[in-house]
C-alpha angles and dihedrals in degrees: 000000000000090000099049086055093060091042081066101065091055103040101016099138120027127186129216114280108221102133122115133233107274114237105233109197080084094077119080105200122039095247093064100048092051093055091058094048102047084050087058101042080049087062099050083049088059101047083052093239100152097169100060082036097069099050095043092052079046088065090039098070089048092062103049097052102177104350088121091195088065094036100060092040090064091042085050089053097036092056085051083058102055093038086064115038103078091327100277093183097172100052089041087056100056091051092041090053085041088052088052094055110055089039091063089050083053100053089217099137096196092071097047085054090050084051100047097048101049088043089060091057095040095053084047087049100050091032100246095150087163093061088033087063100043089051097055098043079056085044087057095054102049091052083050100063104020120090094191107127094205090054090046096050091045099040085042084057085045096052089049100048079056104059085042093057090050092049092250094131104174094043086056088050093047090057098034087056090053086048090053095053096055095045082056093058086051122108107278111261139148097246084044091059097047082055102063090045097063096042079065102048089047082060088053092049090056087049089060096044082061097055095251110128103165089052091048090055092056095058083045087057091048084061095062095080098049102042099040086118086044120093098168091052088050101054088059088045091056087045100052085049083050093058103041093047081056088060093037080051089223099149097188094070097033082064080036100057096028087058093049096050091065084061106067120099104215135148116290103254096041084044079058100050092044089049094049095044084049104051083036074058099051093040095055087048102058091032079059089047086053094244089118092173091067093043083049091062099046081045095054092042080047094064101037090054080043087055091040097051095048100217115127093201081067100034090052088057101052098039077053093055091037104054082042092060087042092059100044088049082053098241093135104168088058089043097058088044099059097031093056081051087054097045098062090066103026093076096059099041110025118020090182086049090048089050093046091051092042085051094051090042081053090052106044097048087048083062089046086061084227098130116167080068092044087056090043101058090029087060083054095047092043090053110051085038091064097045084051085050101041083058097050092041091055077047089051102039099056080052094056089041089050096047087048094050087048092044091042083047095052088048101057088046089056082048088051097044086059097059099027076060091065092046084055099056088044088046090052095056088048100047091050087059087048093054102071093045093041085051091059090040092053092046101056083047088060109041081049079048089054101043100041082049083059098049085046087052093047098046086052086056099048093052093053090051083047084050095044091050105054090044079054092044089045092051094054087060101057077044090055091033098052087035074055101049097044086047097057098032095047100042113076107032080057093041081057106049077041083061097038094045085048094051089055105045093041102037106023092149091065087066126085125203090261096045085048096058089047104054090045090058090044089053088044088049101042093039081056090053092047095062091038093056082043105049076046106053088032089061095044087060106042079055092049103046099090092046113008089202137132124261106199120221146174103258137168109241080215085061093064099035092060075046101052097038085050089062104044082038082114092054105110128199097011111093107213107200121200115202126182110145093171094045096230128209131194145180110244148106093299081200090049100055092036083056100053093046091053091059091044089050093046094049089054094048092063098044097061086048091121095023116119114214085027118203156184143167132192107198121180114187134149115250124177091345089307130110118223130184119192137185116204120189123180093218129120092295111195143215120286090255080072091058103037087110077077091066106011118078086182097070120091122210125193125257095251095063090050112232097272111150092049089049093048092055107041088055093042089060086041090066090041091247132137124232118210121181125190115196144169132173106266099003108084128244136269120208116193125194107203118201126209123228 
C-alpha cells in the first residue's frame, strides 16, 4: 500500500491515448524531430502503456545522440517503463542512473529531480541501502543550495518516502510537511492539488503505523479539499478511514466507509488493490469481534481482488490475513498453504508481516502434531522476532535512559531546593542588614546621578549657544560681505548720474543742445544699468542668504565682459578694452566672478580719476592648462603695502572706500582662484585671477 501511495504523486490524472505514432522523415532538423517525439512518448506515459513505452523511449535516445536534455528524459520514461511493468527494478535503475547523469550534464534540474525521486524508491525497492544513503546525503545537498520551489517540494517528498521506509515516522512527517508548503507555492493545477492530498493522506498512514488513529483522522480529513475531482485518490482515502474506524471499533463509519469504496469508478488495478484492503479491513475487524466465519469470508474476497490486481506487495497482505483467519477457524492444511504463499514475498516487503506468518505456520503444524515442522517455522519466528525486538528495545531503552537521567535530575534539584531553603533563611537575615546600607548607597548614587545629569544638561546647552553664536556671528558676515558688495558696486554708476544730474542743473550754459542729448541718453542708459545690475546683485543675495556658497557652473568669459562694459556705459573719459581672442569658458559662480570684475573695475576707475589718456583693459587667455583674466590700468599705480588687504585678513579699510580688496579676496578664495597684483609708482597696476585646473 505504501508504495502505491508514492506511485500517486508522481501519476496521479491521466488523460485518453489515441494519438499515432508521428512519422519523422517529415522533420527536417533533429530538434524537431525530437520534440515531436518526446510529446508523443509523454502521451504513451500518461495512457499507462509501459510496454510501448519502453521501445519508443528506446528510439528516443537514438535520436538525441548526444542532446543530454533528451537523453536523460527517455531514459527517464524508459526506466518507467521498466519500474511498472512488473516491477523490473533492475532494468528501471540503470536507466534511472543513466537519466541522472545526463541530466546533470545538462544542467536541467527538473529531470535530476525526476531522477532522483524515482531512484529513492528504486534502491528501497531492491534493497540497495549503500547507494540509498549516499543518494540522500546527495538529495540534501541539492535542496541546500537550489532555490527552485517544484525540486524542493519533490526531493522533500523524497526525503520523506525515505524516513518512512526506514520506521522514522516523525522524521517522514517533518519532511512531508515541508514538502507540503512548497507544492502549495506551486502554480494551481489539477495534478498539483492531488498532490498535496496525498501527501496528506501518506502523514495519516504513518499515524496509523504508530498506532494513532484519531490523529491520523485528522490529517484524512485535511485530503478531502485537494482530491475532490480524484476518484482514484478517494478510494484510498475511504480505505485508510476504513481501516482506522476498525481499530476505533465505530461501527457506523467502518459500514460507512466499506459501502462507499465500492463507489468509486477507478482504474482496474487500482479498483483490485482498494477491494482487497477493504475486505483485509472487514475481516480484521469481526476476527477481532470473535465471528471468525464472517471475517473468513472478507478474508477470502481480500485475496481473489489481491490476484486479480497483480501486485505481490498486496498479495502478500491478504494471503497474510488470510492464512492468519484459516488458522484461527482451525482449518490448518489451508492455513500453511496460503501462509507459505504469503512468506516469499513478507520478508521483502513487511518484516512484522514475515514474523507473524512464521508464527501461524508454527502454530498450525503444531495442531497438526507434526512437530519437527512446528519447531522449524517457530525458530524462525523466534528468531526475527528477537532482532525486531532487540531494535525496539535499543529504541526503548534510550527512552528509559532518557526518562531515568530526567527523574534522577529532578531529583537532585528537590535535594537542592531543600538546602537551597536554609540559605534562604541565612540570606534573609543578611539582606535585611544590606538594605539599609544598599538604600543610602543607592541614594548618594542618585542624587551623583542628578547632578552629573545636570552638568550634562548644561554642557548640551552651552554648545548650542556656542552654535548659535557663531551662526549668528556667520550670518553678520554675509550681512557685512553683501552691505559690501552693494557699497562698492553701487557707488560709483549712482555717484555718476549724481554728477551728471548736478552739471546740468548748475551749469546748464556750458551745454549745448548736442551735449545735452547726449548726456540725457548717458544718464537713461546708465539709470537702466543701474537697476539691472540691482535687481541682479539684490536677487543673488536674497539666494544666497541662507548659504552664502558658490554653485559652479559652465560660463563664456564674452558673456561678463558685455556685462561688465553695460554697467560702467555711463563712465566718461576713461576707454575700457575687452580682449578674449580664444573665447574662453569656464566652470564657476557666474555671480561670484562678476562680482569680483565690477570691483576691479571700479578700483581702477577710480585710479585713473586725474589720469589723462585713461585706460583700461580686461584680457582672458589660456596659458599652461590654466585660465587667467587681468585688468591692466595706466593710473598712478602704488607700492604692495597699498594692496596688503589682498593677503592680509588682518587689515582693516574704511567704509568709503567699500571694502573692495577684502571683498575681492575673500571671493576670489571662495571660487578657489588666486589674485596676483603687479604695481609701481607712476606706472599703473596689473591684477591678475588665476584659475586652477
Amino acid at each position: 500500500m505504501k508504495k502505491l501511495l508514492f506511485l500517486l504523486l508522481v501519476f496521479s490524472h491521466f488523460n485518453a491515448f489515441s494519438q499515432q505514432e508521428p512519422n519523422l522523415a517529415r522533420y527536417t532538423s533533429v530538434d524537431e524531430k525530437l520534440k515531436v517525439w518526446l510529446q508523443y512518448t509523454n502521451k504513451i506515459l500518461e495512457a499507462e502503456d509501459y510496454s510501448k513505452l519502453i521501445n519508443a523511449a528506446e528510439k528516443g535516445i537514438t535520436i538525441s545522440k548526444n542532446n543530454y536534455s533528451y537523453l536523460s528524459r527517455f531514459y527517464l520514461q524508459k526506466g518507467m517503463g521498466f519500474e511498472f511493468t512488473n516491477n523490473q527494478y533492475q532494468k528501471a535503475l540503470v536507466n534511472f542512473e543513466q537519466a541522472w547523469k545526463y541530466a546533470r550534464k545538462a544542467k536541467h534540474l527538473k529531470n535530476e529531480t525526476t531522477a532522483l525521486m524515482r531512484l529513492n524508491y528504486v534502491y528501497y525497492s531492491v534493497q540497495d541501502t549503500v547507494k540509498g544513503k549516499s543518494l540522500i546525503k546527495y538529495i540534501k545537498q541539492v535542496l541546500d543550495t537550489t532555490k527552485n520551489t517544484y525540486t524542493k517540494s519533490v526531493l522533500n517528498g523524497s526525503l520523506a518516502e525515505y524516513y518512512q521506509n526506514n520506521a522514522e515516522y516523525e522524521t517522514f512527517i517533518n519532511y512531508q510537511l515541508r514538502a507540503i508548503s512548497y507544492k502549495k507555492l506551486l502554480q494551481k493545477s489539477l495534478a498539483n492539488e492531488e498532490n498535496i492530498g496525498i501527501s496528506y493522506l501518506q502523514i495519516g498512514s504513518a499515524y496509523t503505523k504508530m498506532k494513532q488513529f484519531k490523529k491520523a483522522i485528522e490529517y484524512f480529513n485535511e485530503v478531502k479539499p485537494y482530491v475532490k475531482k480524484s476518484p482514484y485518490v478517494e478510494a484510498y482515502l475511504c480505505n485508510y478511514y476504513l481501516q482506522s474506524y476498525v481499530v476505533l471499533k465505530e461501527k457506523d463509519s467502518i459500514r460507512k466507509y466499506y459501502n462507499l469504496i465500492y463507489t468509486y469508478p477507478t482504474a482496474k488495478d487500482s479498483l483490485f488493490i482498494n477491494l482487497s484492503f477493504a475486505n483485509r479491513s472487514m475481516s480484521e475487524h469481526f476476527a477481532e469481534q470473535g465471528n471468525i466465519n464472517k471475517a473468513y469470508d472478507f478474508a477470502r474476497k481480500s485475496v481473489s481482488y489481491a490476484e486479480k490486481s497483480n501486485d505481490p506487495d498486496i498479495i502478500m497482505e491478504a494471503n497474510t490475513n488470510f492464512g492468519k483467519v484459516l488458522n484461527e477457524k482451525g482449518e490448518h492444511k489451508k492455513a500453511i498453504e496460503v501462509l507459505k504463499k504469503a512468506s516469499t514475498k513478507a520478508l521483502k516487503y513487511d518484516k512484522e508481516s514475515f514474523v507473524m506468518i512464521n508464527k501461524k505456520l508454527s502454530q498450525s503444524y503444531a495442531a497438526l502434531g507434526q512437530w519437527k515442522e512446528a519447531y522449524y517455522y517457530n525458530e524462525i519466528y523466534s528468531k526475527n522476532n528477537d532482532e525486531m525486538m532487540e531494535q525496539s528495545a535499543k529504541k526503548n531503552i534510550a527512552n528509559a535512559e532518557a526518562r531515568f537521567q530526567n527523574k534522577t535530575k529532578q531529583q537532585k534539584i528537590k535535594n537542592l531546593s531543600t538546602e537551597n531553603a536554609i540559605k534562604n533563611i541565612q540570606i534573609e537575615e543578611a539582606k535585611q542588614q544590606r538594605i539599609f546600607l544598599i538604600s543610602g548607597i543607592a541614594l548618594v548614587c542618585i542624587i551623583g546621578l542628578l547632578l552629573f545629569k545636570q552638568n550634562q544638561n548644561r554642557k548640551k546647552t552651552n554648545l548650542k549657544l556656542q552654535a548659535l553664536n557663531q551662526e549668528l556671528d556667520e550670518a553678520n558676515k554675509i550681512k557685512a560681505r553683501f552691505f559690501s558688495i552693494l557699497n562698492h558696486d553701487l557707488r560709483s554708476p549712482i555717484s555718476n548720474l549724481i554728477h551728471f544730474l548736478h552739471l546740468q542743473k548748475e551749469n546748464p550754459e556750458l551745454i549745448d543742445e548736442e551735449t545735452a542729448l547726449r548726456m540725457q541718453h548717458k544718464i537713461t542708459t546708465g539709470a537702466e544699468n543701474l537697476l539691472s545690475s540691482m535687481e541682479d546683485i539684490l536677487l543673488w543675495s536674497k539666494g544666497q542668504m541662507d548659504n552664502f556658497k558658490p554653485q559652479f557652473r559652465k560660463i563664456a568669459i564674452s558673456t561678463l565682459f558685455e556685462e561688465t562694459e553695460k554697467h560702467f556705459s555711463s563712465i566718461e573719459n576713461i576707454e575700457i578694452l575687452f580682449e578674449n581672442p580664444e573665447n574662453i569658458s569656464l566652470k564657476t559662480d557666474e555671480n561670484y566672478l562678476k562680482t569680483i570684475i565690477r570691483n576691479l573695475t571700479g578700483n581702477a576707475i577710480k585710479a585713473l580719476d586725474k589720469t589723462p589718456n585713461a585706460k583700461i583693459i580686461w584680457k582672458a587667455w589660456q596659458e599652461n592648462g590654466k585660465n587667467y583674466l587681468s585688468i591692466t590700468d595706466n593710473g598712478p599705480g602704488g607700492t604692495q603695502e597699498k594692496f596688503k588687504a589682498l593677503y592680509d585678513e588682518s587689515q582693516v579699510i574704511g567704509i568709503k572706500s567699500g571694502l573692495g580688496l577684502h571683498l575681492i579676496r575673500d571671493l576670489t578664495s571662495a571660487i578657489n582662484c588666486k589674485i596676483e597684483v603687479c604695481s609701481k609708482p607712476n606706472a599703473g597696476a596689473t591684477f591678475t585671477i588665476i584659475f586652477n585646473a
